[in-house]
N, C-alpha and C positions, 0 to 999 in steps of 0.2 A: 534352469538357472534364471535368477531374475538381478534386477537391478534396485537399489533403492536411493528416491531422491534425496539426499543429505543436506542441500542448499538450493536457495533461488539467487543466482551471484546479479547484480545489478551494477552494472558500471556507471562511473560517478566519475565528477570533478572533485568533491574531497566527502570522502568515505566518512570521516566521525562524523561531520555536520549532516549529510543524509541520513547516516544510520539514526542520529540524535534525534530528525524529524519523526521517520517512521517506528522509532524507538513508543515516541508519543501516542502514535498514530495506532499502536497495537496496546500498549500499555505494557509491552516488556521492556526488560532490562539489555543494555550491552553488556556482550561480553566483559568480563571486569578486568580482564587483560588487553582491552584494546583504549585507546586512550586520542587525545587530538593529536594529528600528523603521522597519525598509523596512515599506510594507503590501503589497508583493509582491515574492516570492521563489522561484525557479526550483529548482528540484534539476536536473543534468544530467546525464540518461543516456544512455548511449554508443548506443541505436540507439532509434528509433520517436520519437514526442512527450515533451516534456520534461511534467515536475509543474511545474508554476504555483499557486502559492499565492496565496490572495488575501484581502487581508483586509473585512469586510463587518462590516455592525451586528449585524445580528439573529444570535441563537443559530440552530446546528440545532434542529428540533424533529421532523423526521419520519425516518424510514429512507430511505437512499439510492435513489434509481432508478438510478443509476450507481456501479457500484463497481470498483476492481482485484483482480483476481485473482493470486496471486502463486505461484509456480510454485519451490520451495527446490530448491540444490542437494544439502541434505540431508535427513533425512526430514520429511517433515510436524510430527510430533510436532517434534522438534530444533527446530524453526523455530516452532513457534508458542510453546516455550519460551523461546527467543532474543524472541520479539518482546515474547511478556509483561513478560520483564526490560525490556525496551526503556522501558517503558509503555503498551502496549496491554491490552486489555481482551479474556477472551474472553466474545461477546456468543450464540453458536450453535455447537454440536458434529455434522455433520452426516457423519462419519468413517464407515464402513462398514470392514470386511474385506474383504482380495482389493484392496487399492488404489482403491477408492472413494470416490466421497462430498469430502468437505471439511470446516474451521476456520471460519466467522464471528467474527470480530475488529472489534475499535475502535479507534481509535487517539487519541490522547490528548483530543480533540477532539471523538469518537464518530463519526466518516466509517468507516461499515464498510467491511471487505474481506475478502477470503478467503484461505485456506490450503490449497493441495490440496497432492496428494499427490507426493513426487517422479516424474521421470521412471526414473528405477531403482526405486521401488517398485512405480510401475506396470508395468514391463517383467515383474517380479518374479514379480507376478501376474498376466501374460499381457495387460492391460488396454491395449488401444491408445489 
C-alpha cells in the first residue's frame, strides 16, 4: 500500500490573493469554483499535486521547512525577474557559475521558494 500526494496546502492570510500570485507564477488556472473570500483556494496544475491555499490566523513567523522549487523555462535570472515584478521578494542569492546554485524568493506572504537554474542552462554547462 502506498500513499499519493493530492495537494501542497500552504497556509495564508488570504488564500485567493496568494493562490492569484502563484496562479501567475505557474501560469495555471484557479479552481473556477473558488473565488475572493473563499478561505481556501486551489491553483490547478496539469500534472502532480495541486497548491491548496489555506487560510489560518496566525502570521508566519519562522522559515519554511517545506518549500517549492521551481524549475523556468527560461533563464534563472528572467524568471526571478518575472517573479519580482510579480511581487515576490528576493530573500537569498545562492547562483554560482557553470549552472549552479539557486534564487531564494518570497512570495507576497513571505512562504519561501526557490529559483534554479534552467534545464538549457544547465545542459549549457554540462551540469546533469
Amino acid at each position: 500500500m502506498v500513499s499519493t500526494i493530492q495537494n501542497v496546502a500552504i497556509d495564508c492570510a488570504n488564500a485567493f490573493e496568494l493562490a492569484q500570485f502563484w496562479s501567475a507564477v505557474t501560469g495555471h488556472p484557479l479552481d473556477p469554483e473558488d473565488g475572493p473570500g473563499d478561505d481556501e483556494v486551489q491553483v490547478l496544475l496539469p500534472e502532480g499535486p495541486l497548491l491548496h491555499f489555506n487560510e489560518v490566523p496566525e502570521a508566519k513567523s519562522v522559515k519554511n521547512r517545506l518549500h517549492l522549487c521551481l524549475r523556468p523555462d527560461s533563464t534563472c535570472q528572467e524568471e526571478v525577474d518575472r517573479l519580482l515584478a510579480l511581487g515576490a521578494a528576493l530573500v537569498a542569492d545562492h547562483r554560482k557559475p557553470g549552472g549552479y546554485g539557486w534564487a531564494v524568493l518570497a512570495d507576497p506572504e513571505g512562504n519561501e521558494f526557490c529559483v534554479l537554474h534552467s534545464a538549457a542552462e544547465r545542459a549549457a554547462a554540462g551540469v546533469h
